[in-house]
Jmol script that loads the backbone (N, CA, C; Angstrom):
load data "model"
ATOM      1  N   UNK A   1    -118.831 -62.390 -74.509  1.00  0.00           N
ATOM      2  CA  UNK A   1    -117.486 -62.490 -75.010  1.00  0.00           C
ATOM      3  C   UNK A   1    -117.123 -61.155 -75.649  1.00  0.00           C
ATOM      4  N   UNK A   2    -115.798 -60.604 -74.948  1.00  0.00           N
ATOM      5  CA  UNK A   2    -115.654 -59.611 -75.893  1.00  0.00           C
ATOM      6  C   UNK A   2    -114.429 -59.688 -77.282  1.00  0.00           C
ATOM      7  N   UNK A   3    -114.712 -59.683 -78.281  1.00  0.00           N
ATOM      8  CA  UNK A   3    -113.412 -59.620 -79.124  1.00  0.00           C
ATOM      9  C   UNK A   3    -112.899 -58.277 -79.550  1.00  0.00           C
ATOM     10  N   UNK A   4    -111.249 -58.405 -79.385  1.00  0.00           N
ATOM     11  CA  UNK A   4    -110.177 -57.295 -79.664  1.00  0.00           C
ATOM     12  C   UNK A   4    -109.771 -57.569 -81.064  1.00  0.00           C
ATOM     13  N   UNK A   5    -110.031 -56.522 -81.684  1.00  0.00           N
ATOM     14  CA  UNK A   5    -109.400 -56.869 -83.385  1.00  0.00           C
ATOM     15  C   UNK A   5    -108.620 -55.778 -84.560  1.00  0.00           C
ATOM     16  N   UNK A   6    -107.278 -55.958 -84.182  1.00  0.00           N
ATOM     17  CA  UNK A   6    -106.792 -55.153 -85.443  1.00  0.00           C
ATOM     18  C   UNK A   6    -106.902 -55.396 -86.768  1.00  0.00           C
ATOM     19  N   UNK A   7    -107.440 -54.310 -87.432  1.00  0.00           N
ATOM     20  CA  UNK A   7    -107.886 -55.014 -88.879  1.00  0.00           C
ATOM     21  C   UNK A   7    -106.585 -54.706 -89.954  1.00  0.00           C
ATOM     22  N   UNK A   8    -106.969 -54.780 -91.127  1.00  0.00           N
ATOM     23  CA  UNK A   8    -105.421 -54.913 -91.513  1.00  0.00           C
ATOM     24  C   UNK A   8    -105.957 -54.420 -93.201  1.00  0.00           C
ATOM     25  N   UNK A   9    -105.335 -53.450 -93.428  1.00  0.00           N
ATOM     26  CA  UNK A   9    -105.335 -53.048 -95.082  1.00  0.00           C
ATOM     27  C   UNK A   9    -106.525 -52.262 -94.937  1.00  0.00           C
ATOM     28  N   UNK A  10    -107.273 -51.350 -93.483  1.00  0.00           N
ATOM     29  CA  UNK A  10    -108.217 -50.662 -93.855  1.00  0.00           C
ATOM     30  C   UNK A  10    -107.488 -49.377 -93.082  1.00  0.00           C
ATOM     31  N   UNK A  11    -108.244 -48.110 -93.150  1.00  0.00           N
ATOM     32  CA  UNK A  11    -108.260 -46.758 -92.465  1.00  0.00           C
ATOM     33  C   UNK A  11    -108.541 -47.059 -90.351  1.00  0.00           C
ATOM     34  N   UNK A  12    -109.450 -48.057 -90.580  1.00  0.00           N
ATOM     35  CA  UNK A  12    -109.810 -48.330 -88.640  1.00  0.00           C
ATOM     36  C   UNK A  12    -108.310 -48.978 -87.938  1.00  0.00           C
ATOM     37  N   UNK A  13    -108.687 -49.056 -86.901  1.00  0.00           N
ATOM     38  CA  UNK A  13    -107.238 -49.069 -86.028  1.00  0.00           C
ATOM     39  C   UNK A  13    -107.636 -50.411 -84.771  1.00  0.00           C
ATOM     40  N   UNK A  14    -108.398 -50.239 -84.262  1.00  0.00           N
ATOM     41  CA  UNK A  14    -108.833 -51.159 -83.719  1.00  0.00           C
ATOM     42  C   UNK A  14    -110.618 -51.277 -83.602  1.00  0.00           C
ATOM     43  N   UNK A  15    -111.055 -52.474 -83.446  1.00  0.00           N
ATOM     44  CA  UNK A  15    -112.523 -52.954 -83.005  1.00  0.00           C
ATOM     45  C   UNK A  15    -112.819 -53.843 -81.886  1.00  0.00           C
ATOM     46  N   UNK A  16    -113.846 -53.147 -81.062  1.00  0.00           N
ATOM     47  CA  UNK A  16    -114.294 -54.325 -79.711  1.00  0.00           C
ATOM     48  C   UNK A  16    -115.839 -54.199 -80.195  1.00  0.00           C
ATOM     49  N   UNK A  17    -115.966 -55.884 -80.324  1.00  0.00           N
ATOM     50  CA  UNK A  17    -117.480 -56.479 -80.204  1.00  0.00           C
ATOM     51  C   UNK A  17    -117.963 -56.953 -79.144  1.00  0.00           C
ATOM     52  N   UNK A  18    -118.795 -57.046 -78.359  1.00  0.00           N
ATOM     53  CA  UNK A  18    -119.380 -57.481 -77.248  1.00  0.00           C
ATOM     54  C   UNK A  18    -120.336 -58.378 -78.361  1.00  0.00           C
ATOM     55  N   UNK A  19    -120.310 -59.804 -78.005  1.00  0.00           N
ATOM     56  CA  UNK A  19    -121.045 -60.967 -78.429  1.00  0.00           C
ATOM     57  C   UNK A  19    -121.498 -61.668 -77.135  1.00  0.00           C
ATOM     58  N   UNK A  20    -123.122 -62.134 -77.240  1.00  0.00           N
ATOM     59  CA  UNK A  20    -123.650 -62.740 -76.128  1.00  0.00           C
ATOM     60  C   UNK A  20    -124.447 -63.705 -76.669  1.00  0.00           C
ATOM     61  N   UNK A  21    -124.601 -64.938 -76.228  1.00  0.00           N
ATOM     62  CA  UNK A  21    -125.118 -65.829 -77.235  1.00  0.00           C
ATOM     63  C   UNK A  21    -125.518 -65.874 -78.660  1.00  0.00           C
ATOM     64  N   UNK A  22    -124.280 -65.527 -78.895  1.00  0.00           N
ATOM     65  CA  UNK A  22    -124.863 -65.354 -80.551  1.00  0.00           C
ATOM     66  C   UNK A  22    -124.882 -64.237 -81.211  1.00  0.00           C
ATOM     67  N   UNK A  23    -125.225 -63.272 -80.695  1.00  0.00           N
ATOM     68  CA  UNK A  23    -125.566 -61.989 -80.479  1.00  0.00           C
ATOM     69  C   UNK A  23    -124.702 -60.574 -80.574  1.00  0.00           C
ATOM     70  N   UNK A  24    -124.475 -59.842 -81.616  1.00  0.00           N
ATOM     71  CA  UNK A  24    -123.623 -58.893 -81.576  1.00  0.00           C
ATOM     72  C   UNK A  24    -125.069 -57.960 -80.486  1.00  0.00           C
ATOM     73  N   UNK A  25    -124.311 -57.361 -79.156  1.00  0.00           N
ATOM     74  CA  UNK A  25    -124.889 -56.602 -78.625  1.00  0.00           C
ATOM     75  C   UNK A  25    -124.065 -55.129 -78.415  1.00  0.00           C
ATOM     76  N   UNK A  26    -122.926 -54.914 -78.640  1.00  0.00           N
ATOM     77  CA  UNK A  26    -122.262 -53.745 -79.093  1.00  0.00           C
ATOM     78  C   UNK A  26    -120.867 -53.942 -79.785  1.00  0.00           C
ATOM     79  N   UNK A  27    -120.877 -52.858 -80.553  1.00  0.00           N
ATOM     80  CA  UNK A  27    -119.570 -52.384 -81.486  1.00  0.00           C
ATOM     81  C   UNK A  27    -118.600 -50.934 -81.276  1.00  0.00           C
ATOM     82  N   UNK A  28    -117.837 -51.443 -81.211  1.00  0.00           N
ATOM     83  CA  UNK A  28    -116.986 -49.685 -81.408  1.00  0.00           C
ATOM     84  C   UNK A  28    -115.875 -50.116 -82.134  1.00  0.00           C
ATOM     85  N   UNK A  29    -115.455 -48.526 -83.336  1.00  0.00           N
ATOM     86  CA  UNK A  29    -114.529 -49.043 -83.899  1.00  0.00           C
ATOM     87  C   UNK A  29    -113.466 -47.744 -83.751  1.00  0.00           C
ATOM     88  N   UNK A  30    -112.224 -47.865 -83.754  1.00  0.00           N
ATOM     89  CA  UNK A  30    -111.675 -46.268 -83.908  1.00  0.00           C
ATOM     90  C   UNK A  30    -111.181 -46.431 -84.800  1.00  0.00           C
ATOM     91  N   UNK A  31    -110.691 -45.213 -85.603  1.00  0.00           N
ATOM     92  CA  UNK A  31    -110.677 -44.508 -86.713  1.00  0.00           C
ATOM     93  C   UNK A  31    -111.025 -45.198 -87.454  1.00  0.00           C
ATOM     94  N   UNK A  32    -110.892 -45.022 -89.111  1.00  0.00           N
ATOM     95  CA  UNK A  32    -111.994 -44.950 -90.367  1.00  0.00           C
ATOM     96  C   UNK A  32    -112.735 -44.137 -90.448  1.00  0.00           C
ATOM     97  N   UNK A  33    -113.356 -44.238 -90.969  1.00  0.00           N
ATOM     98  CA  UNK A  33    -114.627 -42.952 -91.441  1.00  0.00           C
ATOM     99  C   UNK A  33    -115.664 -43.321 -90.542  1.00  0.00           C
ATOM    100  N   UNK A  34    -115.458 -42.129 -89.230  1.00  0.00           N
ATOM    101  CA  UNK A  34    -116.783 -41.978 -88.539  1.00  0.00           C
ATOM    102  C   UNK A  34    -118.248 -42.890 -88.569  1.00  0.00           C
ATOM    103  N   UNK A  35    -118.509 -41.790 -89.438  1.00  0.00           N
ATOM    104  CA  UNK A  35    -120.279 -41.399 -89.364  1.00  0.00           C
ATOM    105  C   UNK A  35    -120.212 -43.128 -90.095  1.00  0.00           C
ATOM    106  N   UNK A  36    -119.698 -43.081 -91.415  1.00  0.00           N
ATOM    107  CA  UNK A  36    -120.024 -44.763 -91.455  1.00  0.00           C
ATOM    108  C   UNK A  36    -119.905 -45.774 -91.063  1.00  0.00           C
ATOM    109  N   UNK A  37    -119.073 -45.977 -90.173  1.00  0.00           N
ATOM    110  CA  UNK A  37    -118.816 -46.919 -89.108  1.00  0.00           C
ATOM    111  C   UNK A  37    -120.081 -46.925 -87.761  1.00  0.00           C
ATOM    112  N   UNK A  38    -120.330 -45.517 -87.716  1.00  0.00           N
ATOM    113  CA  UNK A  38    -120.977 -45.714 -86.551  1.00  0.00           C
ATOM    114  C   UNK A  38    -122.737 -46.314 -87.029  1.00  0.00           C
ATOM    115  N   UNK A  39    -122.869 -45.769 -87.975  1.00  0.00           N
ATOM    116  CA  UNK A  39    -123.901 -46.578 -88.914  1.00  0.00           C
ATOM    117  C   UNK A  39    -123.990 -47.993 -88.787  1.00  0.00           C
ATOM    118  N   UNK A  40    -122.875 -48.716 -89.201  1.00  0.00           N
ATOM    119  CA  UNK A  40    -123.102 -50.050 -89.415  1.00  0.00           C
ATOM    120  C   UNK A  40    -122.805 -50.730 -88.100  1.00  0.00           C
ATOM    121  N   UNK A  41    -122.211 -49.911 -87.459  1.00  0.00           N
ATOM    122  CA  UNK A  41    -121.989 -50.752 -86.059  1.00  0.00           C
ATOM    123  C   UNK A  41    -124.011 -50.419 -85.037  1.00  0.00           C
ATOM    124  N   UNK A  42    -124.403 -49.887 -85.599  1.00  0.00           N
ATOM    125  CA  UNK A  42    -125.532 -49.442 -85.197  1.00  0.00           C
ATOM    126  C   UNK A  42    -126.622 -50.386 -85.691  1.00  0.00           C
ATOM    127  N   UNK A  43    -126.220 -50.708 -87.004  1.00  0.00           N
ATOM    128  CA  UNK A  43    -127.346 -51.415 -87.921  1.00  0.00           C
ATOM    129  C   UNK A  43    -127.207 -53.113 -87.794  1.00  0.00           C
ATOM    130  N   UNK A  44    -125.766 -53.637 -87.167  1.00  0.00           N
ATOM    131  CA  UNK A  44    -125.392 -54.913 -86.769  1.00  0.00           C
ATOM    132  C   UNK A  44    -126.101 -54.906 -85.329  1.00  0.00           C
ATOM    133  N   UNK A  45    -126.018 -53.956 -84.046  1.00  0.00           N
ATOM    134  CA  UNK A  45    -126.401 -54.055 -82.838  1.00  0.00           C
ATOM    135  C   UNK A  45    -127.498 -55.203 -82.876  1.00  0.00           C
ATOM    136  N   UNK A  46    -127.811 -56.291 -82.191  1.00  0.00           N
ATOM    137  CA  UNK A  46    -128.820 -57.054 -82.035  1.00  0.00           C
ATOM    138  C   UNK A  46    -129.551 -57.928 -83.022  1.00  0.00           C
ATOM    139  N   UNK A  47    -128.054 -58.322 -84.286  1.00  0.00           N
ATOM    140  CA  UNK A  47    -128.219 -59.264 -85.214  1.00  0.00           C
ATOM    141  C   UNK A  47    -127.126 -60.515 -84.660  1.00  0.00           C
ATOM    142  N   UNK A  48    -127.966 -61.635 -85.133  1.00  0.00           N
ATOM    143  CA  UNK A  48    -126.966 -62.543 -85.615  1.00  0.00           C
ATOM    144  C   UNK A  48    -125.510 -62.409 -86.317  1.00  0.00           C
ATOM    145  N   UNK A  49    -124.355 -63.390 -85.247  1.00  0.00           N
ATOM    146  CA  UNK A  49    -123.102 -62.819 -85.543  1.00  0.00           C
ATOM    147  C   UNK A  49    -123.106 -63.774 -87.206  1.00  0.00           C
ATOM    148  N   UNK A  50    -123.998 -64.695 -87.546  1.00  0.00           N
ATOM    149  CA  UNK A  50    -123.669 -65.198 -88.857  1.00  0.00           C
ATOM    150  C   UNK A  50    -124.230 -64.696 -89.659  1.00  0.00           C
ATOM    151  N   UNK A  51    -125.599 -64.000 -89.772  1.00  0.00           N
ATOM    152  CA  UNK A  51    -126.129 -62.946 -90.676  1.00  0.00           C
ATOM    153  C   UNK A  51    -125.371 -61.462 -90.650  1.00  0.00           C
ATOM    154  N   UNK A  52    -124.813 -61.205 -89.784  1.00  0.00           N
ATOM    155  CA  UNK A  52    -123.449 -60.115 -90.029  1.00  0.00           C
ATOM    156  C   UNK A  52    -122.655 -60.339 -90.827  1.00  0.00           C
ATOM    157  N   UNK A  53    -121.350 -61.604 -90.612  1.00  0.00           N
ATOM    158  CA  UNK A  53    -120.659 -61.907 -91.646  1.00  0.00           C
ATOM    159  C   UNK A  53    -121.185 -62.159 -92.950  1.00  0.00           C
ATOM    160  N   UNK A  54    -122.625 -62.662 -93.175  1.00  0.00           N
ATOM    161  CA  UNK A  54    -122.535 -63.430 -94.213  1.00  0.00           C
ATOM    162  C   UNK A  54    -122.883 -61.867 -95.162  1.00  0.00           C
ATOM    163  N   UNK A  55    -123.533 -60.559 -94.271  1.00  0.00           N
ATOM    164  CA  UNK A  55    -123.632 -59.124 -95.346  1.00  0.00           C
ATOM    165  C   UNK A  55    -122.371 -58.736 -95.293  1.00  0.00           C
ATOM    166  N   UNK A  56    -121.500 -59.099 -94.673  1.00  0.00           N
ATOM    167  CA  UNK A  56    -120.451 -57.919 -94.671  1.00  0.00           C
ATOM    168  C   UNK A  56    -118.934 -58.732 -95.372  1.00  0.00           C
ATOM    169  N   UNK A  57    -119.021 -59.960 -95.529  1.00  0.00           N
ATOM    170  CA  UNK A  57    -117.737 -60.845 -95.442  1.00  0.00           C
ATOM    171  C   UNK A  57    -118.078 -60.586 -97.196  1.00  0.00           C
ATOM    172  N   UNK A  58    -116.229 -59.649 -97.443  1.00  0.00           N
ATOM    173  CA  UNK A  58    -116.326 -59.703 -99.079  1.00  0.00           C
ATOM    174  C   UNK A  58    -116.254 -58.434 -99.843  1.00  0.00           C
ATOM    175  N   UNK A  59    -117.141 -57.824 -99.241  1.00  0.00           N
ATOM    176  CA  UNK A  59    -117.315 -56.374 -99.705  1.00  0.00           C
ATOM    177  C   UNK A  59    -115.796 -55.102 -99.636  1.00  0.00           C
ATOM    178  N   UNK A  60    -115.719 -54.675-100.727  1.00  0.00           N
ATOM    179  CA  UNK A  60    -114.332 -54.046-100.966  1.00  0.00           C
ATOM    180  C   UNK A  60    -114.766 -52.873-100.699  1.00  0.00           C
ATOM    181  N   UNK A  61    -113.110 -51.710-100.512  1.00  0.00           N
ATOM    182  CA  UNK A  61    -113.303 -50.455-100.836  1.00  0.00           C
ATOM    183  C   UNK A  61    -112.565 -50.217-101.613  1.00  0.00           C
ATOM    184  N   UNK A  62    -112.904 -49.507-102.877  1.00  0.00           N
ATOM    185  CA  UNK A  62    -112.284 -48.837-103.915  1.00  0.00           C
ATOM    186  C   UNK A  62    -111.234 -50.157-104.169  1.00  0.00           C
ATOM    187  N   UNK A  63    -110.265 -49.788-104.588  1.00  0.00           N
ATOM    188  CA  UNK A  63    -109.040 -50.693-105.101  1.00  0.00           C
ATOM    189  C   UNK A  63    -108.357 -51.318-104.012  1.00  0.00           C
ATOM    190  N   UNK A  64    -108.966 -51.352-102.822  1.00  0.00           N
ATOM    191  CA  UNK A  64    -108.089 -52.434-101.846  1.00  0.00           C
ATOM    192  C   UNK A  64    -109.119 -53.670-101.939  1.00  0.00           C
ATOM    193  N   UNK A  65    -108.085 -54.643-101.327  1.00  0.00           N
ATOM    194  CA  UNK A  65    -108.856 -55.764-101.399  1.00  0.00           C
ATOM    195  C   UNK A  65    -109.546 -56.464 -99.799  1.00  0.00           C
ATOM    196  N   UNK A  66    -110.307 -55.142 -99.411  1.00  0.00           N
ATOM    197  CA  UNK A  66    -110.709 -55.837 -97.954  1.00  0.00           C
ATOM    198  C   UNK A  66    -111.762 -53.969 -97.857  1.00  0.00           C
ATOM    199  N   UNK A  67    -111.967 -53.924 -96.897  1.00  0.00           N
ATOM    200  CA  UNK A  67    -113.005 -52.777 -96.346  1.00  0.00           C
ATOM    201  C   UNK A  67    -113.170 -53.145 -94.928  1.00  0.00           C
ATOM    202  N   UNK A  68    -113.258 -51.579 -94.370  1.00  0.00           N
ATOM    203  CA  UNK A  68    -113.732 -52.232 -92.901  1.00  0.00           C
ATOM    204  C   UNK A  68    -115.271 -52.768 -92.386  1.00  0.00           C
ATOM    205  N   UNK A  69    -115.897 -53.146 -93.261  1.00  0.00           N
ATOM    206  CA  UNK A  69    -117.151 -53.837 -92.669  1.00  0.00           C
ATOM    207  C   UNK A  69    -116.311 -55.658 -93.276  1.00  0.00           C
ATOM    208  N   UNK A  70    -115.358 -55.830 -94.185  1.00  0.00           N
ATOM    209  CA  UNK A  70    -114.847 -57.267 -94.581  1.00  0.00           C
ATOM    210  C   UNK A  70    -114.245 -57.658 -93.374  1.00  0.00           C
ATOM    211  N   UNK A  71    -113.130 -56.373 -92.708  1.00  0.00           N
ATOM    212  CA  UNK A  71    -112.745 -56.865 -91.248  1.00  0.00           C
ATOM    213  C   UNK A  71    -113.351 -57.044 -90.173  1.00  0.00           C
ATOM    214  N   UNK A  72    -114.915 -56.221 -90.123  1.00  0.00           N
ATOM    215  CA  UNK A  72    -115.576 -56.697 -88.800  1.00  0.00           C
ATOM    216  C   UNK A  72    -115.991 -58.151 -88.991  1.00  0.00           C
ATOM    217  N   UNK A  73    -116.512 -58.450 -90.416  1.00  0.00           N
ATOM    218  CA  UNK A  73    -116.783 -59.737 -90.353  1.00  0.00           C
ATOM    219  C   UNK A  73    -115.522 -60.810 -90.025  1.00  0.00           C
ATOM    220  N   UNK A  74    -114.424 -60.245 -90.596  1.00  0.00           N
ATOM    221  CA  UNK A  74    -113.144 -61.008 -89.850  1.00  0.00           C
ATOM    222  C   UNK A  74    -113.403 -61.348 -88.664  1.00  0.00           C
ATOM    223  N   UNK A  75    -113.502 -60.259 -87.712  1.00  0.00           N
ATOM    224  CA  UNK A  75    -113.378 -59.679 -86.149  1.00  0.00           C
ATOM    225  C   UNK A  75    -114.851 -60.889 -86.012  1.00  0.00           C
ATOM    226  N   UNK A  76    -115.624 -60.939 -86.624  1.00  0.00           N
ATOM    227  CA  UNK A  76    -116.739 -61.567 -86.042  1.00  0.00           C
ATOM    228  C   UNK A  76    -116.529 -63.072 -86.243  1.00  0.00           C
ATOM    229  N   UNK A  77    -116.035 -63.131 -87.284  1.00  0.00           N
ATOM    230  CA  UNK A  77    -114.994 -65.245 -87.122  1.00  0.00           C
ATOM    231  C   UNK A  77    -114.880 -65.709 -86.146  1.00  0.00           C
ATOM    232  N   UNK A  78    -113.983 -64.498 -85.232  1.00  0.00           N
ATOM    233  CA  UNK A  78    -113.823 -65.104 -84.315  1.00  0.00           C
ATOM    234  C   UNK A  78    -114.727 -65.629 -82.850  1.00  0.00           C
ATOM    235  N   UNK A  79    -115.975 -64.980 -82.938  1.00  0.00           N
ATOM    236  CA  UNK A  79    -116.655 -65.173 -81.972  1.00  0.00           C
ATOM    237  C   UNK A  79    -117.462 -66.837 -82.650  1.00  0.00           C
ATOM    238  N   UNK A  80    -117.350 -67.153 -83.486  1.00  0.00           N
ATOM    239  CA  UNK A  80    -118.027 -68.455 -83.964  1.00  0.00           C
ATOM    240  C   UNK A  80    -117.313 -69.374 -84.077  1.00  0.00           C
ATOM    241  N   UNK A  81    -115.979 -69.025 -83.965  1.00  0.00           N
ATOM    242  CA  UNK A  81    -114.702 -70.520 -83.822  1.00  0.00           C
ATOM    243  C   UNK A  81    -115.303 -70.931 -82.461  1.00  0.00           C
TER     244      UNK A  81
END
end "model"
wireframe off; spacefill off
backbone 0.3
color backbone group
């Protein structure tokens, strides 16, 4: 399954997850901050899509009330509806 996801109140622009039973097996995100994105989309590769959300669902940046690892876990909701 692949999911398309605009996130909303962060610096990224869009995200595609490739999910396979369960399975985050790739991430890409454009814009936001690079190097850290490509990190965590690196460090999710070949986890559980519910042990993803459950590190990433929550976590802020600075004075907004969301971050883009809060929206991948958004983006990842949807592969578990």
């Amino acid at each position: 399954m692949t999911i398309r996801y605009s996130p909303k109140g962060v610096c990224s622009r869009q995200m595609t997850i490739e999910v396979e039973g369960g399975v985050i097996r790739s991430v890409e995100i454009e814009g936001g901050c690079s190097g850290n994105l490509q990190g965590i989309s690196r460090l999710i590769e070949g986890m559980k899509v519910e042990d993803a959300v459950e590190r990433m669902e929550g976590i802020r940046c600075g004075f907004k009330a969301t971050s883009c690892p809060d929206q991948l876990a958004h983006a990842l909701r949807q592969a578990m509806a």
